[in-house]
Structures are given as structure tokens and as C-alpha cells.
N, C-alpha and C positions, 0 to 999 in steps of 0.2 A: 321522618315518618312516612311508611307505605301510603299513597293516596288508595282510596276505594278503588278505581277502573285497575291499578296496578293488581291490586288484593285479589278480586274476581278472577285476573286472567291468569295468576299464579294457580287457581284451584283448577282451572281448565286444560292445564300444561299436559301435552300425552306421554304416557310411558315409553317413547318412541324414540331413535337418533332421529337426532334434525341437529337446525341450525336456529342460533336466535338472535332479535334483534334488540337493544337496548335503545328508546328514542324521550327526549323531554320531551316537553309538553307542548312545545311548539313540532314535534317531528322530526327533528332533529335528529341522527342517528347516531347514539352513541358507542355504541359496543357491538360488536360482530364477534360470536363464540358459537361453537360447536359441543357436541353430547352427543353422547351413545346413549342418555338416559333426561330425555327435556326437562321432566318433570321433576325429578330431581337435582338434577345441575343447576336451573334456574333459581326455583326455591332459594339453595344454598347462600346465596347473595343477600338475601331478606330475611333467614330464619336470625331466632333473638340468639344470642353469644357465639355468635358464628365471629375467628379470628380473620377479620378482614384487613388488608392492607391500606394506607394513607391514601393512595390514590381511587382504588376500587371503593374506599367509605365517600369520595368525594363525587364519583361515577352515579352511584346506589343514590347519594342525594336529589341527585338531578334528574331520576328513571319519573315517566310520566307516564308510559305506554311501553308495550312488550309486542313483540311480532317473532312468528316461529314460521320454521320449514321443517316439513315433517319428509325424511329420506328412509332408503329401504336399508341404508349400512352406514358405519359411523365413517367407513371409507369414501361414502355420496358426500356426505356431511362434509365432512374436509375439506374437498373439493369447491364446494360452495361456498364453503365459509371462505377461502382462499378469493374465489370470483370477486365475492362482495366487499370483504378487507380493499379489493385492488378496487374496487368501482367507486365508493362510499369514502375511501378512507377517513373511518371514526378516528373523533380526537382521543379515545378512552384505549384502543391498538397499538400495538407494537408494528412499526408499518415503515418502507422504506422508504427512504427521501426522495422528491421528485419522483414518483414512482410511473412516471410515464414509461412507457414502451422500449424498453433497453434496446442498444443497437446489439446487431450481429454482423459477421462478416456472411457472406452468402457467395456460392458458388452454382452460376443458372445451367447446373448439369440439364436441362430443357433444351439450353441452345444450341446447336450444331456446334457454334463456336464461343465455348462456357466462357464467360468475364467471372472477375469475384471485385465484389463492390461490398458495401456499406447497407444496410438495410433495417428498419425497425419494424417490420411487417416480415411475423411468419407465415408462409403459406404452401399448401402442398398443393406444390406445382411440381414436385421432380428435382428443386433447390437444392443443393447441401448446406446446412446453417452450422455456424460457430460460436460459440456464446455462450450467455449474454456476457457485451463488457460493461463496466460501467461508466464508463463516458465515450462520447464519439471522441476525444483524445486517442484514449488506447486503443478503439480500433484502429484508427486512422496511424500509429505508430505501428501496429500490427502488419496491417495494410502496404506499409512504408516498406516493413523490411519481406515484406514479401515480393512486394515490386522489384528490389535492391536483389533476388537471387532468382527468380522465377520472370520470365520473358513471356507472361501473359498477356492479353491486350485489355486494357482500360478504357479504351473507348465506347461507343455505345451504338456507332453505326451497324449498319447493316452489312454484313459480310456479302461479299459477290467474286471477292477474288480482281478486279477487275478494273480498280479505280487507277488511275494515273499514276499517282506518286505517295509513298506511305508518310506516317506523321512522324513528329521527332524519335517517340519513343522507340522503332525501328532501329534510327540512324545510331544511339545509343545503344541498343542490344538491349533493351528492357520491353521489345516486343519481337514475336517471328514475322510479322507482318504478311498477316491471313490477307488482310485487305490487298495486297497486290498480287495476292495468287503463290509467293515463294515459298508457303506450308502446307504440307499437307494436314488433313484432319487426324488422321491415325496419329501423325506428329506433334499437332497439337493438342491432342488429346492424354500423350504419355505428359506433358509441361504441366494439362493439369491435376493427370492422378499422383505429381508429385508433390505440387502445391497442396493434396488435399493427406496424401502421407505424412508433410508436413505440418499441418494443424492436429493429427492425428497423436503427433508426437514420434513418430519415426523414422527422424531425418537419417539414425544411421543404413537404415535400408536406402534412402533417397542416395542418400552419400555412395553405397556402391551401385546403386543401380548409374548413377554418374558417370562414374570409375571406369564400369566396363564399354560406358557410351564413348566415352573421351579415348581410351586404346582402340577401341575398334577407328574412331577417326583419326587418328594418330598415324594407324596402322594403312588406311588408307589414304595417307597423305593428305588428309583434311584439316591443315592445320589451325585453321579461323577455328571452325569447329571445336577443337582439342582444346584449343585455347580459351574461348568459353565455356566449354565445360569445365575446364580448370580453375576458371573464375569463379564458378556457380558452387565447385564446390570447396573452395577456400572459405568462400561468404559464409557456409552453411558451417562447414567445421568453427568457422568464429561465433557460429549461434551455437552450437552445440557444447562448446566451451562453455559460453554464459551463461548456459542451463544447468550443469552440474551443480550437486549442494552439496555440502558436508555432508548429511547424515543419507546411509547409504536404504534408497527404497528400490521397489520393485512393479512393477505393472502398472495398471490406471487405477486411480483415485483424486478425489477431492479431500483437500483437508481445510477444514474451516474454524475459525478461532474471532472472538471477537475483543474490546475495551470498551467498557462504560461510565459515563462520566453523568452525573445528574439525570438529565431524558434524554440520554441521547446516545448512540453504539454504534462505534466503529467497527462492522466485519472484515475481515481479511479469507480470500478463497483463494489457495493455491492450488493449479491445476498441474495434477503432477500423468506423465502419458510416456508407460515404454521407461516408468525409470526416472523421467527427467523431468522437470521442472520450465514447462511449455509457456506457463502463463501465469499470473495473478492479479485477480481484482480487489480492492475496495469498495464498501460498501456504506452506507449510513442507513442508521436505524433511529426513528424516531416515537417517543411514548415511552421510553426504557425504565421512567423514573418506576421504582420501588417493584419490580419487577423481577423475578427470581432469574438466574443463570439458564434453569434448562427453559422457562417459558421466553425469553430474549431467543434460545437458540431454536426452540421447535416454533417461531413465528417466523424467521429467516429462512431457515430450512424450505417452508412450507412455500414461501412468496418466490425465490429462488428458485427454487426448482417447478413452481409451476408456470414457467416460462422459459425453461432451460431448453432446448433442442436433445441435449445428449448429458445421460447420466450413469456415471461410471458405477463397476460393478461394488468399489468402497469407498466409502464416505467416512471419516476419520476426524471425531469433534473434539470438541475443549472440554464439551459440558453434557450431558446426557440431554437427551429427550424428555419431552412428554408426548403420551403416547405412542411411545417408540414404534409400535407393532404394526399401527392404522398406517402410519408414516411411511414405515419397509414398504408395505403391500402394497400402499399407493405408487411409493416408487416403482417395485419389481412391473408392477403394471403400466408404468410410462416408457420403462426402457423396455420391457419383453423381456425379462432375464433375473439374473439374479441379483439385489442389493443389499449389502451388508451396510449397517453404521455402527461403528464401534467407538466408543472412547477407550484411548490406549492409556497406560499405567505406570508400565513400564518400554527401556527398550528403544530403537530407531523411530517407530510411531510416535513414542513420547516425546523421544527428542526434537522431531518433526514437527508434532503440534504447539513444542513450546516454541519453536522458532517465527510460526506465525501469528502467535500471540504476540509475541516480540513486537513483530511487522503491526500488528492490531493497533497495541499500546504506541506506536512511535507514529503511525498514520492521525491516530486521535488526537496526538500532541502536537502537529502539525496541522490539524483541524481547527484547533482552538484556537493557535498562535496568527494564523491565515486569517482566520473571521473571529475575534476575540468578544464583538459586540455592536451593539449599536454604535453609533456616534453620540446619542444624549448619555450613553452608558459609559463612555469612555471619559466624558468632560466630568460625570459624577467621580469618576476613580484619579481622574487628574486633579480636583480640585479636592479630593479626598488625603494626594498625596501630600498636595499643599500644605492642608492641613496639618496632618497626623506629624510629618516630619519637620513641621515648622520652616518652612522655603519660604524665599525672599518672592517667587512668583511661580504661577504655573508650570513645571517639569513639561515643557511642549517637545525638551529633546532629553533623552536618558540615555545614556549608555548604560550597559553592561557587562562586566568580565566574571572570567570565568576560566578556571584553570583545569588539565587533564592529563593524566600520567599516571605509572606504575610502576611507584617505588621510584621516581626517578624516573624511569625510562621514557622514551619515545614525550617528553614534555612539550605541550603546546599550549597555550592561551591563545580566548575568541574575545571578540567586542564585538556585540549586538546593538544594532541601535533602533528605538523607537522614538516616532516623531508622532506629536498628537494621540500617541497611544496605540499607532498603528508598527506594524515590521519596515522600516526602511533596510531591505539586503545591499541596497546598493553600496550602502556606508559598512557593513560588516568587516572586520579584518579578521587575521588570525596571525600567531604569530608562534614560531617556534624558539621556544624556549635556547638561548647560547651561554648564558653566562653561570647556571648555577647547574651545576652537579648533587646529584644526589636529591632524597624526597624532602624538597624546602618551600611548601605551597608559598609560603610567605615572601619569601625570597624571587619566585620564579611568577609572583603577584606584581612584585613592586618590578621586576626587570618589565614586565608587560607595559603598564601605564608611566614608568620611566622614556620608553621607545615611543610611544601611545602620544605623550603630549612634550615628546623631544621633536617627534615631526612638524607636532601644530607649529613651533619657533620657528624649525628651520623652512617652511613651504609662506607660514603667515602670509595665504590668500586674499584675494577680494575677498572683502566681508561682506558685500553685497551678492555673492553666490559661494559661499563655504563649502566645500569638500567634505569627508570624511574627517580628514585628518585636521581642519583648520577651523570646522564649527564648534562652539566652546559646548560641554551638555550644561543644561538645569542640572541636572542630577546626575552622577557616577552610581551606582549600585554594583556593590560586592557581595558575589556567593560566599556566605561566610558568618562567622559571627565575629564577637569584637577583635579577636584577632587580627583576621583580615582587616577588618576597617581601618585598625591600627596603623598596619604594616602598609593600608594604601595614604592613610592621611600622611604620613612621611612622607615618600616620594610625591605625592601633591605639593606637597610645603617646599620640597628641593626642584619642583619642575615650575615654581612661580605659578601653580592654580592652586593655592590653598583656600582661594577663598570658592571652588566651585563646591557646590553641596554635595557631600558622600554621604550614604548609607550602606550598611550589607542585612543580608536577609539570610538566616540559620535556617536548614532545612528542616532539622528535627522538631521543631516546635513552631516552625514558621515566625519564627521573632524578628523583629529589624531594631536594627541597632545605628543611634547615629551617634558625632561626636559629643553634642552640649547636652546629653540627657543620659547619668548614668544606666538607670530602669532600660530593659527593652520594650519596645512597644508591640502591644500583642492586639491585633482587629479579629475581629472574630469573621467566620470560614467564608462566609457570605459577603463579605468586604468588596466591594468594586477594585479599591485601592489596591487589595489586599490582592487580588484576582491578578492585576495587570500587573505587579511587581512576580508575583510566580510565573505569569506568562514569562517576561523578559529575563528569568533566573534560569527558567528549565530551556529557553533558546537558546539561551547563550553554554549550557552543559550541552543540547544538542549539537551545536555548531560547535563546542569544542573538541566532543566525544568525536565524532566523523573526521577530523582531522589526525585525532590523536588514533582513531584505526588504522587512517590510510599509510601513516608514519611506520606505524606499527609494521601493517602485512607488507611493506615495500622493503624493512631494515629485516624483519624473519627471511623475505626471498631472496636478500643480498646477502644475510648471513648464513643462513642453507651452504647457498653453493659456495659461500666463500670458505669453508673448512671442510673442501675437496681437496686434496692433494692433488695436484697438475691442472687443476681446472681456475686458469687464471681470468681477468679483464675481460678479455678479447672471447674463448670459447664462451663465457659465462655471457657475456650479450648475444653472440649468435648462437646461445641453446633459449634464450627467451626470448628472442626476435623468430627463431622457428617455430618454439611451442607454446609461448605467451605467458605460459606460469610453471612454478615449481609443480605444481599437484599435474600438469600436462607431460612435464617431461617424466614425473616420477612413473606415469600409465602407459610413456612409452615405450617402443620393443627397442632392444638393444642395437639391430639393425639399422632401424630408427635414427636412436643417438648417434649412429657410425657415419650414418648419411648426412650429418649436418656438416655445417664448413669449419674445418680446423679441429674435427674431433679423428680420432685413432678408437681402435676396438679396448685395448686397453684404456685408456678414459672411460670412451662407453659402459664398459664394468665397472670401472668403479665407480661410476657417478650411480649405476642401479643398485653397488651394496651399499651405498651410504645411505641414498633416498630410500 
């Protein structure tokens, strides 16, 4: 029920955009939202048979007090509300995690002689900023490989030209060493409008502007020289490499995609510059519960980019907007230019945005698996397991398997293990499938845990510090239903552990199935128990899937080239020791191919009509 003070300030509401504040009754802030129309927007939360959603009816509970800002556009509004989401963050907002001061990489074009460091302070001083990432991790790998191609100084002294003797990074070639006077500024100045080419995304300009640097010293008998340039730009050709993607884009954009699981959203922002695929971040979003797709994506959108440095001309989503319009303008008005956001339908966009939804859903699943729960949450779901599956004692160790292939091919088996409920990777194996030909889960189940606890016999460690292979589990768990359990309680029974406890867990229904209970047992969604056995079922399909890729694209690049005629052993390693992948040599010129070792012009054609 609306209290009176609530009732009063709804009738007072201006026909006006602003912003408003939702607070209980201690002051509290609960809700930050925005209106192009106060008076009506507000209202709408308190009128009678108004369709509210479980959370918002739980918000509207708790309202003791309302506070408004009255703006001259619903584009001021946004703005603000943006400010205050980040200053406040209400529990009742869609808001991102840790939402402190994202780092950036910064480039102190101010200084005679620019450094590029780490930074969480934007400021205009004349800086150039990169960003936001979302952990100092990625910058600091960012950072790493720029270090690894570019000969800038890291330092923070004061340049004079004049010191004694330079630091290590000199002696190494990952600085020109300003400090003793051997660079000039103009020189160092080109190191760093390449480093800034390169965040740009336009290593293939940096790469010739290289090119003609390294012949001109070549030519002048500068061979150090040459020869670091030749270094600078191998490094750069191997990043340029790792940046190409399947699906074929064009220019600068962002494309952004998220996964949601209960309150909680994993974004994913691919930053694609020049074509290529420069960078990507993850992001966490929290307040997500019962909240529609476009209002998850226009509250990221919103927080993102008002602290972004640089926003490209297309932004390329999962899910449409709200407010689409306010949103554009506000952007076109942060870069000075033009911004498109489009959700694509069909087409390369599509297939673009689904790839980092991909990336969303497999971040979020390694989110959960990493930080699954509390500690009092995990002894509930341990002593749950106990229960439910009738164990002789708490499951404090579980294995996992889990099997992956197509139709037979490329067949691998993972073992995941958790310990107190928690991921132990250290114990993980994987194993590839030798003995069974053709698609026989069953068969290619039991060769797994056959090898699995044929090792425990042959190693049978100190038991006072057990291995991987030598600690016995509480519990086996099979992806699977009775089937599988069948086909693994046999080889238990022939490998001498028949007596350790098995179950398997059926995806389609979420059923577990053990041996002494015909019925499956079914926990309903919200199970602790139930929670950490899907945790350790979808790790272990993760950890098997990633192996069963890697099998995959290394047997497609070994059978490519091996149904070349004349392209035996020997050409076929030194065509992928030159260009690193089939899709590399497939982009190269024929000349190219002719210039590697132990290739003839004929080879060279015919490896470009097959590929």
C-alpha cells in the first residue's frame, strides 16, 4: 500500500524529463530511472492493475519517499541518471560489478617523450586513452604485447638525454634509450604514432610503414637496424594473425552480446578496428533477475559507454534498445560524428553477433564454475549430495567424465575434479579416445575410466599426498543417464572400485540416476545439490569440448594439405612453420608459396587451386 507522503508527491510529479529517485523510508536509494515525461513515468509503478514484474512489485514495496530532477531533454536525463546509477549504485539497477573506475591504457602525448602506462583517471591533459578494459589483467597483457613489438620507454624518469648508462630494457631492444641521448625525438615520436596505429587497429599500415623502414636500412648497410625491424615486424604479423575471425567484417565497430543467469549478466564487447578483431572484453552485470533483454542491454550500453574514451561509428547488439533514439544522440554527441546501433538479422553481422554471444554464454559458465558459492552454500549441497544419493559419507572429492565427438571422429574424454565443492584443475586429465572406432559413447566411456583407475594400480602413491591419478573419489559422476551408468559400473567392477559410489546426471530432464534405486531422482531447480552436480557435468563437457576442437582443427589442417598431390612431410611443415595456418597460406600470393623452402612454382599452383 502507497504510504500518504509517497501519494502527495506522486500528485506533484512535473510534466517534465528528469530523473527520479526511488528511496525507503530510512533514505535509502533505491531505484535511479530516467523520463521524458516524470509525471507519468513515475505514477505508472503505483497506478491499480498496472503489469509489474516480481522484482519491481518487491522495489514499489519498500518506496517511502520519491526525489526528482527536472532536466531540459530526456538526453540531460540519461546523462544523469547514468552519473547517479554509477555514484549510488541502487540495489533495485541493473549496474556493473565492482563498478569502480575501469583502467585504460594511456599514451602521455603531453610529454616531449610519451610513455604508455596503465591508468584509471581520465583526464584532458593532451593523453591519448584506450579503453575501458575490464580488469587491470587485460590491460597489463595488452601492455605486455606492446612492450614485446614496440621499443617505447616504461620508465618514468625524467628525460635529459644525459644520464650515464641506460636501464636493462635498452640492452634488450625493448627501449631506444632517450635517456642517454642515442634517439632522437622525431624518432621517437614515429615508435609512438605506431604503437598508437596499433590500438587503432591498423597494424597492416604499421607493418608497411616497417617494411620500407627495414630496406632503407638494409640498403644502407644498417644491419642491427634491419634486423630489428624484421623482428618488430614478425611479432606484429603474429598478432595480426590472431586477430582474423571467421566471419568476414569491415571497418570499426563494436559488437556486444550478453548471458544471463538468475541476477546476474555476463557481457561480452568485441572490439573489431580496420576489419580485425583488436580486442575483447568481459563484463558482469548485476540486478539482472526478471528484467527484459533490451532493458539488460540499454543499462550496459548506457554505463559503458559513459566512460568509454572512443566510440565507434557502429555498434552491432544482440537485442534492441530502449530508447534507442536518446541513446544514438547521446552517443553521436560524445564521439562528434556519426553512430549507428543496429541489431543484425541476418548475414556476417549475424553471424558475428552470434559468435559473441557464444563467447557471453561460455564466460558466464566459467563464472559460475570459478565462484560457484559460498562455503556455508557448498556444505548445504554436499551434505545434500549425501543425502539424496544415499553415500556412505560426504562426496568432499568427485570426479567427473564426460565424453566428446562426431560420429566417431576426433573422440576425447575429460575428468574434472572437485574437491569440497570447489574446481581442483590441477587433477583434471583428458584423454583421447584409442581403442573404439566409430560413435560408441558407451564403449569410448568405459575405455576412459578403464585407463582412469588402471593408473591409480599401476602409480598406487603415498596416500598421505594422493595425485590425480592415486586419490580414490566419494563419488564418480557420469554425463548420462542409465546407460552410461551401466556401461561405467562394469569397468568399476573389472578395474577393482566397484565399491566407489557412481551416479550420472541426464541433461534433458536433469535426472540422476544411481545403481540401488530403480526411479531417477529428480531435486527441484533451486537444489544446492542439484546446482553443484550441473556445475561439475557442464565442466567437464567444457574441458572435453576444447580438447575435442583442438583435435579437430589440427586433423582438418593435417588433412587439407595432406590430399595435395606432391605436397609431402617435409613442404607441409615448412608451409606451416612459414605461415602458421592453413587459412594463412590459403591468403597467400603465389610468389609467396614459391619463396618458402623446398617449394617449386608448380607446387605453389597447385596448393592455391586446391585451397
Amino acid at each position: 500500500m502507497t504510504n500518504s507522503l509517497v501519494t502527495a508527491q506522486l500528485k506533484q510529479l512535473p510534466v517534465s524529463p528528469g530523473v527520479y529517485l526511488m528511496r525507503d523510508t530510512e533514505g535509502n536509494i533505491l531505484y535511479v530511472g530516467k523520463a521524458a515525461n516524470l509525471h507519468h513515468r513515475v505514477r505508472s509503478y503505483f497506478g491499480t492493475g498496472q503489469k509489474l514484474s516480481p522484482k519491481i512489485k518487491r522495489m514499489v514495496a519498500r518506496v517511502g519517499d520519491l526525489d526528482f530532477f527536472v532536466t531540459n531533454s530526456e538526453q540531460e536525463a540519461l546523462i544523469l541518471e547514468c552519473n547517479l546509477i554509477k555514484r549510488y549504485r541502487p540495489h533495485f539497477n541493473v549496474r556493473l560489478k565492482d563498478d569502480k573506475a575501469f583502467p585504460y591504457l594511456k599514451i602521455s602525448l603531453n610529454e616531449d617523450w610519451p610513455r604508455v602506462y596503465v591508468t584509471r583517471r581520465l583526464e584532458e591533459n593532451g593523453g591519448r586513452y584506450f579503453g575501458p578494459f575490464a580488469s587491470a589483467r587485460s590491460v597489463r597483457q595488452t601492455l605486455k604485447v606492446l612492450k614485446g613489438i614496440f621499443p617505447f620507454r616504461a620508465c618514468s624518469r625524467t628525460i635529459t638525454g644525459n644520464d650515464a648508462r641506460p636501464c636493462l630494457d635498452y640492452h634488450i631492444r625493448h627501449c631506444l634509450g632517450p635517456c642517454i641521448g642515442v634517439v632522437s625525438q622525431p624518432e621517437y615520436a614515429k615508435v609512438i604514432k605506431q604503437v598508437i596505429l596499433f590500438l587503432e587497429g591498423k597494424q597492416t599500415r604499421v607493418v608497411k610503414g616497417l617494411e620500407g623502414q627495414m630496406h632503407k636500412a638494409a640498403e644502407a648497410l644498417n644491419f642491427e637496424k634491419a634486423a630489428l625491424l624484421r623482428d618488430q615486424i614478425q611479432a606484429l604479423n603474429g598478432v595480426i594473425e590472431g586477430q582474423k575471425i571467421a566471419t568476414t567484417v569491415r571497418g570499426e565497430q563494436d559488437v556486444i552480446a550478453f548471458a544471463n543467469d538468475k541476477d546476474r549478466a555476463c557481457v561480452q564487447v568485441f572490439f573489431i578496428r580496420s576489419g580485425k578483431l583488436i580486442g575483447r572484453e568481459s563484463f558482469v552485470l548485476q540486478g539482472t533477475s526478471s528484467e527484459e533483454p533490451k532493458q539488460i542491454m540499454s543499462s550496459f550500453i548506457k554505463q559503458f559507454y559513459g566512460s568509454a574514451p572512443y566510440i565507434p561509428p557502429l555498434i552491432l547488439l544482440q537485442h534492441p534498445l530502449e530508447d534507442k533514439a536518446v541513446i544514438e544522440n547521446w552517443l553521436r554527441s560524445k564521439r562528434g560524428g556519426r553512430v549507428q546501433i543496429r541489431v543484425p538479422y541476418r548475414g556476417n553481422k549475424k553471424q558475428l553477433v552470434k559468435i559473441v554471444a557464444e563467447n557471453a554464454a561460455q564466460a558466464l559458465q566459467q563464472l559460475t564454475v570459478k565462484q560457484p558459492a559460498t562455503p556455508a552454500t557448498l556444505t548445504v549441497a554436499l551434505v545434500e549430495i549425501e543425502r539424496e544419493l544415499h553415500l556412505p559419507r560426504l562426496p568432499s572429492r568427485i570426479e567427473c567424465y564426460d565424453i566428446s565427438d562426431i560420429q566417431g571422429m576426433a573422440a576425447v574424454g575429460s575428468m574434472v575434479v572437485f574437491e569440497q565443492g570447489k574446481p581442483k584443475p590441477s587433477h583434471y586429465r583428458r584423454f583421447r579416445i584409442k581403442t573404439v572406432s566409430g560413435a560408441n559413447d558407451y564403449a569410448m566411456l568405459q575405455e576412459v575410466l578403464r585407463r582412469r583407475f588402471k593408473r591409480r594400480r599401476l602409480e598406487n602413491g603415498d596416500a598421505s599426498s594422493p595425485s590425480a591419478w592415486t586419490a580414490l573419489p566419494d563419488l564418480v559422476l557420469i554425463d548420462g543417464g542409465r546407460g552410461q551408468l551401466n556401461a561405467a559400473l562394469a569397468v568399476l567392477e573389472e578395474a577393482g572400485a566397484g565399491l566407489v559410489p557412481t551416479a550420472s546426471l541426464a541433461k534433458e530432464k536433469e535426472e540422476i540416476f544411481i545403481p540401488q534405486q530403480a526411479e531417477a531422482i529428480s531435486l527441484p531447480a533451486s537444489s544446492p545439490g542439484l546446482q553443484l552436480l550441473q556445475r561439475l557435468r557442464d565442466e567437464a563437457h567444457r574441458f572435453a569440448l576444447g580438447y575435442h576442437q583442438k583435435i579437430r582443427k589440427r586433423e582438418t589442417f593435417t588433412s587439407i594439405l595432406d590430399t595435395i598431390p606432391g605436397i609431402g612431410p617435409k613442404r607441409k611443415r615448412a608451409l606451416l612453420k612459414q605461415f602458421g595456418s592453413v587459412q594463412a597460406i590459403r591468403q597467400a600470393a603465389t610468389e609467396e608459396l614459391v619463396a618458402t623452402r623446398g617449394m617449386s612454382r608448380s607446387s605453389a599452383q597447385k596448393i592455391k587451386e586446391y585451397l
